[in-house]
PyMOL commands that place a pseudoatom at each C-alpha (Angstrom):
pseudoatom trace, name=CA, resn=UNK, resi=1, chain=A, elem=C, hetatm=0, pos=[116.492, 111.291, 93.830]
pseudoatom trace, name=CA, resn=UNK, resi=2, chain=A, elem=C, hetatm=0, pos=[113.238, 112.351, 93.852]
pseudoatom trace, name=CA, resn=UNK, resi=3, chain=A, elem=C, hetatm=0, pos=[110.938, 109.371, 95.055]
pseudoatom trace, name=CA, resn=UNK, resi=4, chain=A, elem=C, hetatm=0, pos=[107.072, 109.384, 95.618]
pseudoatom trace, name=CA, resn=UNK, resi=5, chain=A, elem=C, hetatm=0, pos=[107.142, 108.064, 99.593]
pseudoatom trace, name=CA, resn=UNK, resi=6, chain=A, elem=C, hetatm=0, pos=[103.651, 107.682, 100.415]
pseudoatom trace, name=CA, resn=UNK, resi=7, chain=A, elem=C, hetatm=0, pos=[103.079, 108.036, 104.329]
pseudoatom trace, name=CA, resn=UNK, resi=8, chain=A, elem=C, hetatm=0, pos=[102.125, 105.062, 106.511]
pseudoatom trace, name=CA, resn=UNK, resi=9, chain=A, elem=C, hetatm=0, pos=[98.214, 104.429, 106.504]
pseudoatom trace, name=CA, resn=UNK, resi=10, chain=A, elem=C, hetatm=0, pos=[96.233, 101.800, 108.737]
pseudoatom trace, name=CA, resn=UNK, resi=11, chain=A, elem=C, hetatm=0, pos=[94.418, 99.130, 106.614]
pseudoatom trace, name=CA, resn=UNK, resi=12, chain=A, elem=C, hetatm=0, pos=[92.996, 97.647, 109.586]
pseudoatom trace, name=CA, resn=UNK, resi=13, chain=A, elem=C, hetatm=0, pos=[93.229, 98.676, 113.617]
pseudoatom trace, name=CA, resn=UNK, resi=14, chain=A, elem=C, hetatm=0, pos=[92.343, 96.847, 116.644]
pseudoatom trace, name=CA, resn=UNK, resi=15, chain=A, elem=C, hetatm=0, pos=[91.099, 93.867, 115.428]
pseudoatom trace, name=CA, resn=UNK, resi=16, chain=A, elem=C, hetatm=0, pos=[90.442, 91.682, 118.728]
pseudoatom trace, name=CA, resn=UNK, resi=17, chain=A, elem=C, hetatm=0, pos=[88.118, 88.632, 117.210]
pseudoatom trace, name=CA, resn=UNK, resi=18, chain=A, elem=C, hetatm=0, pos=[88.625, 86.288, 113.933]
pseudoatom trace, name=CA, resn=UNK, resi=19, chain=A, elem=C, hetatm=0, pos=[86.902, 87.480, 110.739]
pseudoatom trace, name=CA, resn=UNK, resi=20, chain=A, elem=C, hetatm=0, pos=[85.083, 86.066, 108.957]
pseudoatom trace, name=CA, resn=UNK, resi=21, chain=A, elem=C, hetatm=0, pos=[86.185, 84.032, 106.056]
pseudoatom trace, name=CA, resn=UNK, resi=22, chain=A, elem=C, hetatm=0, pos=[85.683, 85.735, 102.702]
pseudoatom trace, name=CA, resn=UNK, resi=23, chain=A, elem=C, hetatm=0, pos=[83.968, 82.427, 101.021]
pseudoatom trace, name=CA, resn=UNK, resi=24, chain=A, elem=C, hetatm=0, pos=[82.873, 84.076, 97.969]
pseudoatom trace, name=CA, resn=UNK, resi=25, chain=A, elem=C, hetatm=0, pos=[85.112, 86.400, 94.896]
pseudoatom trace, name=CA, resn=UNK, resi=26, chain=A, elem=C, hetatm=0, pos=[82.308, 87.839, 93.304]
pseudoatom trace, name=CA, resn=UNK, resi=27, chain=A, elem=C, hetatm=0, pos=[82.398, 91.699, 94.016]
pseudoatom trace, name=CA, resn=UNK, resi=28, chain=A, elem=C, hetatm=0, pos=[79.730, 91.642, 95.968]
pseudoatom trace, name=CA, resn=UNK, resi=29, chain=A, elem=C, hetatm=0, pos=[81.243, 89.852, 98.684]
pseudoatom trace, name=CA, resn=UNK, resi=30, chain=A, elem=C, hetatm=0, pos=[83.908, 92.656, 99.441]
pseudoatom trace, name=CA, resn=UNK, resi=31, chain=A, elem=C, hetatm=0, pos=[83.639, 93.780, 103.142]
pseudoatom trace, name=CA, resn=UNK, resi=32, chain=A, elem=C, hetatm=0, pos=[81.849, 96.855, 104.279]
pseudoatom trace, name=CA, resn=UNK, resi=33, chain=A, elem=C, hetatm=0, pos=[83.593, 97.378, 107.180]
pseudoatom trace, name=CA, resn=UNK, resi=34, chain=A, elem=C, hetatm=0, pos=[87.838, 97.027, 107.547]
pseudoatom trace, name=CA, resn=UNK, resi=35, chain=A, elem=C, hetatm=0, pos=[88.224, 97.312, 103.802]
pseudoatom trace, name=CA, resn=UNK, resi=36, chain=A, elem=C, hetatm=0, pos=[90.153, 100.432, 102.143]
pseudoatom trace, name=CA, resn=UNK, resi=37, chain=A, elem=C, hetatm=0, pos=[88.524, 101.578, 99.008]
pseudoatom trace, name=CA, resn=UNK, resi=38, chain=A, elem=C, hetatm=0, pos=[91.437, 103.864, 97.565]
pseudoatom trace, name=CA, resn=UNK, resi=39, chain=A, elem=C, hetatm=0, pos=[89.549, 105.543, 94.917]
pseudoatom trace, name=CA, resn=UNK, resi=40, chain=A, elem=C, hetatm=0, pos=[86.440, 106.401, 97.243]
pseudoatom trace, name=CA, resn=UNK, resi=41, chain=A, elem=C, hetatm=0, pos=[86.023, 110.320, 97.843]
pseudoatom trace, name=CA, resn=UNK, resi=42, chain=A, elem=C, hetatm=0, pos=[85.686, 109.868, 101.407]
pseudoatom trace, name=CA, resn=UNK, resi=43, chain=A, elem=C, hetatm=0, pos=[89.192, 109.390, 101.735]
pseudoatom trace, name=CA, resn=UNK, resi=44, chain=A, elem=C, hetatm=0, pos=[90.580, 111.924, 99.471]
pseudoatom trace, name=CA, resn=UNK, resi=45, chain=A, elem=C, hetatm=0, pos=[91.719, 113.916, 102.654]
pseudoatom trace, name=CA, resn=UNK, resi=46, chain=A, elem=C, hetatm=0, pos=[93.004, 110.869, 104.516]
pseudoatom trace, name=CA, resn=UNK, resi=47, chain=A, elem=C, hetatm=0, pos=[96.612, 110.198, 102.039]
pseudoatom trace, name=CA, resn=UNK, resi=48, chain=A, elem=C, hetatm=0, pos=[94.701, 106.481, 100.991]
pseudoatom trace, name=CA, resn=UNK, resi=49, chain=A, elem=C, hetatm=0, pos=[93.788, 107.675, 97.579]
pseudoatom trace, name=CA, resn=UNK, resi=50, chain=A, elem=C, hetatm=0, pos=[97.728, 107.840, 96.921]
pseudoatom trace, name=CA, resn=UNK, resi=51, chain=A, elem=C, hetatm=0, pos=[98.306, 104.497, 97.160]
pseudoatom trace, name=CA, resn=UNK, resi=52, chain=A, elem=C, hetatm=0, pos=[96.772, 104.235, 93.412]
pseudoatom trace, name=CA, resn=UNK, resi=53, chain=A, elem=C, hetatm=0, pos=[100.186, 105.946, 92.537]
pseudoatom trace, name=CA, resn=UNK, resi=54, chain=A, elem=C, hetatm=0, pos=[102.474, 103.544, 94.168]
pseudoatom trace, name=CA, resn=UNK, resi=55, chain=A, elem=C, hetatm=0, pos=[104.146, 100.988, 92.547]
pseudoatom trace, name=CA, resn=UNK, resi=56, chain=A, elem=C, hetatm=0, pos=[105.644, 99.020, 95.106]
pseudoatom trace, name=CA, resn=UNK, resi=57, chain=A, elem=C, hetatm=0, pos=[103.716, 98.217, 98.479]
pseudoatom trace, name=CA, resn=UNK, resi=58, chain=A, elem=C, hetatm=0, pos=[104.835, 97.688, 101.888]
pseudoatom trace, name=CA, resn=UNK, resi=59, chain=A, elem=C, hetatm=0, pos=[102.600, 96.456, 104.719]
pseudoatom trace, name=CA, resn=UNK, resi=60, chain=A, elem=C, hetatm=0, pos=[103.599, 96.079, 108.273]
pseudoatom trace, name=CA, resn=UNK, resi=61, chain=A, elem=C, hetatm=0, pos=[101.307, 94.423, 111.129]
pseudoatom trace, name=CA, resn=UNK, resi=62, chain=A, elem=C, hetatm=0, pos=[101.959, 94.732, 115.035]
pseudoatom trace, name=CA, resn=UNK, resi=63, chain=A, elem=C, hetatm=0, pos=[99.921, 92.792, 117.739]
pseudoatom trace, name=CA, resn=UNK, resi=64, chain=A, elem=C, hetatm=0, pos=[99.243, 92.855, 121.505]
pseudoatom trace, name=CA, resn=UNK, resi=65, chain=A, elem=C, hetatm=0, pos=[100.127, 89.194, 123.450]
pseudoatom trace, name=CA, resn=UNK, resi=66, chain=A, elem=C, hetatm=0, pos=[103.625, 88.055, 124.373]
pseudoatom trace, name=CA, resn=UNK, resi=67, chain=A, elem=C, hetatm=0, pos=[106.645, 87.694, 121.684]
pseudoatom trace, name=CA, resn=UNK, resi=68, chain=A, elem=C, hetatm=0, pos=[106.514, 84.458, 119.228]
pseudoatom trace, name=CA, resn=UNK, resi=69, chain=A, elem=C, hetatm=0, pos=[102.337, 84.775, 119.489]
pseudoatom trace, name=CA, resn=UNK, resi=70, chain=A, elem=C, hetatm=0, pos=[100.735, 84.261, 116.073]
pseudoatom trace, name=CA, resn=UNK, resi=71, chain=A, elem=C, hetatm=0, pos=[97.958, 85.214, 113.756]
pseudoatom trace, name=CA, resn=UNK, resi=72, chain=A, elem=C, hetatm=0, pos=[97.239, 84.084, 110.312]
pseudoatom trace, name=CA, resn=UNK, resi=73, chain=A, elem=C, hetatm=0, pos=[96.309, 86.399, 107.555]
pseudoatom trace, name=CA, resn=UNK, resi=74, chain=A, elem=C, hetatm=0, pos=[94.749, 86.928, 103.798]
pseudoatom trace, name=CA, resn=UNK, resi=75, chain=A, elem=C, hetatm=0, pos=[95.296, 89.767, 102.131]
pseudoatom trace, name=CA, resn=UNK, resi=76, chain=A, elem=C, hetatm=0, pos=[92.553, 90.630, 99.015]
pseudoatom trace, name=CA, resn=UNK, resi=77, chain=A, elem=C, hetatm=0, pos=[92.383, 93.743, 96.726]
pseudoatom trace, name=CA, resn=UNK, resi=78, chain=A, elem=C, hetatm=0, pos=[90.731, 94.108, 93.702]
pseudoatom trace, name=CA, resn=UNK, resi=79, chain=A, elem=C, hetatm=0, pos=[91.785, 96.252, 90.691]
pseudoatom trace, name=CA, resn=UNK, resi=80, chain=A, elem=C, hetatm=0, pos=[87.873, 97.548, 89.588]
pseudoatom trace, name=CA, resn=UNK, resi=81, chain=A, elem=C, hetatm=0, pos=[84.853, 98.294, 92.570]
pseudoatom trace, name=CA, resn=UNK, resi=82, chain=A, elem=C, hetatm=0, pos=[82.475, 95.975, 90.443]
pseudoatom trace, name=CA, resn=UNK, resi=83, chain=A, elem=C, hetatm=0, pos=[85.943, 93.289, 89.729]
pseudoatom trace, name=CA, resn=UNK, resi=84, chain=A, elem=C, hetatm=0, pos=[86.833, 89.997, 90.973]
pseudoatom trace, name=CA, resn=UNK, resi=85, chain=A, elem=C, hetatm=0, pos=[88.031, 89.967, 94.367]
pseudoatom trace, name=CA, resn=UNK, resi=86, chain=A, elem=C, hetatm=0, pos=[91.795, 88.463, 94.014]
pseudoatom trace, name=CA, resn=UNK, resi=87, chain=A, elem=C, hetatm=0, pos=[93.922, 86.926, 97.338]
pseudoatom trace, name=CA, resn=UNK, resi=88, chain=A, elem=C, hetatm=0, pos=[97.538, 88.683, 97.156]
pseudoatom trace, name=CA, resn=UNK, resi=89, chain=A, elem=C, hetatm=0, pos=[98.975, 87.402, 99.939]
pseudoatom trace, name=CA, resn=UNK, resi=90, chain=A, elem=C, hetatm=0, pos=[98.040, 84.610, 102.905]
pseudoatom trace, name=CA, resn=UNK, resi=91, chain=A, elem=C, hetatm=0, pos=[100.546, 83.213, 105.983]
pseudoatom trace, name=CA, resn=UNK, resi=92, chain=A, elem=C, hetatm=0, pos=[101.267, 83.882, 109.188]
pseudoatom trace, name=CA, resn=UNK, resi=93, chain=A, elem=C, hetatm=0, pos=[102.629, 87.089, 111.461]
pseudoatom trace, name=CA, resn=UNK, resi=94, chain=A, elem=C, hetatm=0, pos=[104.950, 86.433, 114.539]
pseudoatom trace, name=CA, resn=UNK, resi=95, chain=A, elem=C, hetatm=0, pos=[105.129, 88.901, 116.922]
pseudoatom trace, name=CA, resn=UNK, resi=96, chain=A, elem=C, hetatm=0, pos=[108.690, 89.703, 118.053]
pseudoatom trace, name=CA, resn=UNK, resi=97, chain=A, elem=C, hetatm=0, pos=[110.102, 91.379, 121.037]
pseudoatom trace, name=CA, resn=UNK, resi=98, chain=A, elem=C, hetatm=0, pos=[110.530, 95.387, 119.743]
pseudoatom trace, name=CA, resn=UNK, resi=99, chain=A, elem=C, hetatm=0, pos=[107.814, 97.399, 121.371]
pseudoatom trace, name=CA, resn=UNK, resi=100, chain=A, elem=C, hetatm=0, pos=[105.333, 99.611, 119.556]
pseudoatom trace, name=CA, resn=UNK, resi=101, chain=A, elem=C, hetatm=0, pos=[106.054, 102.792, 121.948]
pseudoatom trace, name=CA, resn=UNK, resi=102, chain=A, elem=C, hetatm=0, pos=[103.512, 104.927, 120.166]
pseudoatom trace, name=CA, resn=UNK, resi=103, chain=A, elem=C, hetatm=0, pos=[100.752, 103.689, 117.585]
pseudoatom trace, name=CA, resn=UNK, resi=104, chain=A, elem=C, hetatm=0, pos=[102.395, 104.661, 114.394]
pseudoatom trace, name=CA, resn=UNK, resi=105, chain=A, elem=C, hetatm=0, pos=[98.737, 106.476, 113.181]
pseudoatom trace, name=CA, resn=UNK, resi=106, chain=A, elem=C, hetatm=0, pos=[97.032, 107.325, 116.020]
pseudoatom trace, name=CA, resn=UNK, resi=107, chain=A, elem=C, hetatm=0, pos=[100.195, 108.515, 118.157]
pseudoatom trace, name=CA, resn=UNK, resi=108, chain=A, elem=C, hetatm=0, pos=[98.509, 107.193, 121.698]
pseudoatom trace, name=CA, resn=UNK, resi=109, chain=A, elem=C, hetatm=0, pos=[100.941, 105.088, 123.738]
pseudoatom trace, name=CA, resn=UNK, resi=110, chain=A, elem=C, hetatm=0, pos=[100.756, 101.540, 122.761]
pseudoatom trace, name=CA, resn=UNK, resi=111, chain=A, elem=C, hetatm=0, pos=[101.324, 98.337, 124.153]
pseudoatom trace, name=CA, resn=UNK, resi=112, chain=A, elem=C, hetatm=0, pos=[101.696, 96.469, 121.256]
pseudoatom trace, name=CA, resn=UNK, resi=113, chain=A, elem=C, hetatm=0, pos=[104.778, 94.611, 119.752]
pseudoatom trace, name=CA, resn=UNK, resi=114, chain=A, elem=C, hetatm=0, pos=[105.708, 94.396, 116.090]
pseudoatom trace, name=CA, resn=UNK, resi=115, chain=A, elem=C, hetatm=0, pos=[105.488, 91.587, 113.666]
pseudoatom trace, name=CA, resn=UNK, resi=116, chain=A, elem=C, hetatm=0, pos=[108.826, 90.380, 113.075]
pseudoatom trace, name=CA, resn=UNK, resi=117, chain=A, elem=C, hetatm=0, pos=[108.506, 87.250, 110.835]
pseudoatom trace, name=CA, resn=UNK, resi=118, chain=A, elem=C, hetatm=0, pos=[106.070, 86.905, 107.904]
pseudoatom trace, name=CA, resn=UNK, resi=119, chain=A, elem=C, hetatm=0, pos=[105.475, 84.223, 106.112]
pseudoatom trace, name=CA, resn=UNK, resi=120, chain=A, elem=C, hetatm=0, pos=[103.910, 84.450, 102.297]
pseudoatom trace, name=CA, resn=UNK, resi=121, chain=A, elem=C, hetatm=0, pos=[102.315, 80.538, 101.851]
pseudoatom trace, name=CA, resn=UNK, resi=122, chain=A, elem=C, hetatm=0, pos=[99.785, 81.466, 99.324]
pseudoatom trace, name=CA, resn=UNK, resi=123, chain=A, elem=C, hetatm=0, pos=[98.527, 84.254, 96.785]
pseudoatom trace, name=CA, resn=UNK, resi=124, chain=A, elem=C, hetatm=0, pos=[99.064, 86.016, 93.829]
pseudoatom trace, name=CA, resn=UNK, resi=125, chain=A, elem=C, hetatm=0, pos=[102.098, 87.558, 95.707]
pseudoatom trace, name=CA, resn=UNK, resi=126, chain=A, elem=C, hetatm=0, pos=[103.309, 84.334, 96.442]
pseudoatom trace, name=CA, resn=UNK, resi=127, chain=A, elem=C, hetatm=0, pos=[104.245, 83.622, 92.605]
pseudoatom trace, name=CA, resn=UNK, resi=128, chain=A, elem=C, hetatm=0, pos=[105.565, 87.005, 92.448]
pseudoatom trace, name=CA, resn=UNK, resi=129, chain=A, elem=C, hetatm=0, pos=[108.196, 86.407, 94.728]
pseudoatom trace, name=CA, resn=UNK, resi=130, chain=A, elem=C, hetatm=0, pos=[107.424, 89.116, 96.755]
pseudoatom trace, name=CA, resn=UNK, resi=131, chain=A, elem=C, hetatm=0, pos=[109.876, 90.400, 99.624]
pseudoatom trace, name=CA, resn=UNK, resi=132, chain=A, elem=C, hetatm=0, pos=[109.653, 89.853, 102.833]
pseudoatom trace, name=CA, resn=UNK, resi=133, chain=A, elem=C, hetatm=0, pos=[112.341, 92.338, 104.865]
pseudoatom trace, name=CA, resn=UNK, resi=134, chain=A, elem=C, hetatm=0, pos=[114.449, 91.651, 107.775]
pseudoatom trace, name=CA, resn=UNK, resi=135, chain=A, elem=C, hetatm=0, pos=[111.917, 88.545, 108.978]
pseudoatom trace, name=CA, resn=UNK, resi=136, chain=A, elem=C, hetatm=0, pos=[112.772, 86.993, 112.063]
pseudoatom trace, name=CA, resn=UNK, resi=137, chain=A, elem=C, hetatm=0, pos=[115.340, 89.756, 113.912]
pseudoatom trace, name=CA, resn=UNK, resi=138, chain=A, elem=C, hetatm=0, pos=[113.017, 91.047, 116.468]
pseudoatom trace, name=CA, resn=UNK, resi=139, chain=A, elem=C, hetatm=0, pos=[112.538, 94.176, 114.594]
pseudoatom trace, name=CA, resn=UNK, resi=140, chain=A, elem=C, hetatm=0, pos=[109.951, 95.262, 111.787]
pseudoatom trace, name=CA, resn=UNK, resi=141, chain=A, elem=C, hetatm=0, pos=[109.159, 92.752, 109.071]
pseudoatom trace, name=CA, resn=UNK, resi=142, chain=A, elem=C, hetatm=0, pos=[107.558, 94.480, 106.456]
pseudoatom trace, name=CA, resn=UNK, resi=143, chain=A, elem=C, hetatm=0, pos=[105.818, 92.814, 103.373]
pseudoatom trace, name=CA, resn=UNK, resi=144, chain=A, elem=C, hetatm=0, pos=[106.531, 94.374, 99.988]
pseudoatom trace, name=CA, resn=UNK, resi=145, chain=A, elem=C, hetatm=0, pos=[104.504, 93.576, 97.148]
pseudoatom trace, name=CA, resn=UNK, resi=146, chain=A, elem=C, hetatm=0, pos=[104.379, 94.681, 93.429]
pseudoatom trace, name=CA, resn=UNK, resi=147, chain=A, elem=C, hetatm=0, pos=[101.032, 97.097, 92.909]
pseudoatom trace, name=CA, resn=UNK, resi=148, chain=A, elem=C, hetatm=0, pos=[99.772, 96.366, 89.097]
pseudoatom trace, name=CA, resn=UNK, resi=149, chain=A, elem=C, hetatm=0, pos=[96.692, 98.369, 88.712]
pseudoatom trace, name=CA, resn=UNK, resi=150, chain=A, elem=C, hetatm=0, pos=[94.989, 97.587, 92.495]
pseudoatom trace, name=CA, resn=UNK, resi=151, chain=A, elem=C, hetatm=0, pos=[93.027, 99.679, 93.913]
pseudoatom trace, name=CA, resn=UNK, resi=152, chain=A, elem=C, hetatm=0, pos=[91.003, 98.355, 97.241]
pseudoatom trace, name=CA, resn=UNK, resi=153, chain=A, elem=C, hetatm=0, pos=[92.514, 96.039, 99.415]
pseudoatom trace, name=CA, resn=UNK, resi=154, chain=A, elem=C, hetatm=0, pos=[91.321, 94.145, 102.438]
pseudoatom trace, name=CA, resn=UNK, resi=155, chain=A, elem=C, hetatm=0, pos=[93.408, 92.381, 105.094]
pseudoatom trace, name=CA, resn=UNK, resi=156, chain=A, elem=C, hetatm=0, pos=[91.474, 89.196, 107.322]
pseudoatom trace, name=CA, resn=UNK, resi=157, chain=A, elem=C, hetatm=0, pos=[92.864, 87.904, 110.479]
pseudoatom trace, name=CA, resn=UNK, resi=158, chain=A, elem=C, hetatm=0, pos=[92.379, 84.157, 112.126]
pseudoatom trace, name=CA, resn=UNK, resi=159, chain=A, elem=C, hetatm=0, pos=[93.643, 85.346, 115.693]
pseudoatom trace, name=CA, resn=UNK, resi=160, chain=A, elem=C, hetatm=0, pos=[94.056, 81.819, 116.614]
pseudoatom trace, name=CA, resn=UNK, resi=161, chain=A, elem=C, hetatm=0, pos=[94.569, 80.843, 112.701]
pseudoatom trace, name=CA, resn=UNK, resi=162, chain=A, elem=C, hetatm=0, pos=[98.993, 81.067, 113.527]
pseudoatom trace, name=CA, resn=UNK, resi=163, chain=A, elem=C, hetatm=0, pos=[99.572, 77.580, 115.136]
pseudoatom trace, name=CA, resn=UNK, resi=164, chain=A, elem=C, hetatm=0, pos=[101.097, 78.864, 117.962]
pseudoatom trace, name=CA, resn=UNK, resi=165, chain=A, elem=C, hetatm=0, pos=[100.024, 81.183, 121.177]
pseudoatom trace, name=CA, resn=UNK, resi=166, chain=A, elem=C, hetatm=0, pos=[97.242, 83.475, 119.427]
pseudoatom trace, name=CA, resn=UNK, resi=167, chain=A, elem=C, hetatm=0, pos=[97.372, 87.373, 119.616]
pseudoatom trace, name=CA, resn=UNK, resi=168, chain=A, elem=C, hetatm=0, pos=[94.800, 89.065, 121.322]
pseudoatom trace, name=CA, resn=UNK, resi=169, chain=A, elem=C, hetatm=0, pos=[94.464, 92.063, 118.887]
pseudoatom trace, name=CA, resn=UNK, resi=170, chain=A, elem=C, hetatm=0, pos=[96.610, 92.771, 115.379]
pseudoatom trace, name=CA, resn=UNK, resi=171, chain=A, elem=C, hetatm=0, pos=[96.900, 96.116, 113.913]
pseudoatom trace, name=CA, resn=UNK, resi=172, chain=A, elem=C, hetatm=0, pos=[97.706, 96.510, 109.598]
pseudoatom trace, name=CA, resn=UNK, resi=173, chain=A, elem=C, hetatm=0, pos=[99.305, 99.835, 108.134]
pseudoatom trace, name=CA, resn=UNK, resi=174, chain=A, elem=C, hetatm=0, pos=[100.095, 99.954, 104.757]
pseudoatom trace, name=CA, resn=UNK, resi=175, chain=A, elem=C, hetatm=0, pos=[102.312, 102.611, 102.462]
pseudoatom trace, name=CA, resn=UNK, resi=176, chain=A, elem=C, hetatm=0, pos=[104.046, 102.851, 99.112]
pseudoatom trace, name=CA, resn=UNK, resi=177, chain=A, elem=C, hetatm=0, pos=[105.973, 103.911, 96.865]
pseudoatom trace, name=CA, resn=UNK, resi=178, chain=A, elem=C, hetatm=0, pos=[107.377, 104.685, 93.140]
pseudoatom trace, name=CA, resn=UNK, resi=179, chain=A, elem=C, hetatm=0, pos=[109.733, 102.211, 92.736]
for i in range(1, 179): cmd.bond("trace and resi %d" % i, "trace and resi %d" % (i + 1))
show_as sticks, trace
zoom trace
């Protein structure tokens, strides 16, 4: 079967402090800095611009601090550059106890564990029933989410935001595919 597979990009890396919260939707408010403007020609070499071709998405998050440590999230697109700015997906991320050998981007040994549980309390996603795979089994949860027309997409982190022991840094890739 002959399946677009889109390869693993990083939507946000090394985030050690909370962001700040997006207050406003207007287009103007999207984020300089973190965000991942697909159609943008400065990444045309980097494999982001394919993610306008996917129509599923799957996002996977891994963290430095000790298993069961938390971080909240909100994940934001938009489908235009001068468009709304809608929320897709907000919860929380759980660390769990499988080890991040080697950063799955940048290659360099890591000391980071992966996200095992993810919860999906809010959003656009969260009417879409979106799928949340293998949460909880000290592996890799991975969020997978429907991709109607987005284009840019933004992920923001409360470090301490998780209600339990906060992560010290949290790391977002992000991939795709046809179906």
């Amino acid at each position: 079967m002959n399946q677009l597979q889109l390869p693993w990009v990083s939507l946000r890396a090394g985030v050690i402090a909370d962001d700040a919260v997006l207050a406003a939707f207007d287009y103007a408010a999207w984020p300089v800095a973190g965000a991942i403007e697909v159609s943008s020609q400065q990444l045309a070499d980097s494999n982001v611009h394919h993610l306008l071709d996917a129509r599923r998405l799957w996002l996977a998050f891994y963290g430095k601090a000790q298993a069961d440590a938390t971080c909240a999230y909100r994940l934001y697109t938009r489908r235009r550059t001068n468009g709304p700015i809608l929320l897709l997906a907000e919860g929380v991320l759980t660390l769990g106890t499988l080890a991040v050998t080697n950063d799955p981007i940048t290659k360099v040994a890591s000391a980071c564990l992966w996200a095992d549980t993810i919860t999906i309390t809010g959003g656009l996603w969260f009417d879409l029933a979106p799928l949340v795979v293998d949460s909880g089994n000290n592996r890799i949860a991975l969020l997978r989410g429907r991709n109607e027309g987005l284009r840019d997409y933004y992920v923001e982190f409360d470090l301490d935001g998780g209600g339990g022991t906060p992560m010290t840094e949290v790391n977002a890739i992000i991939s795709g595919c046809e179906v």
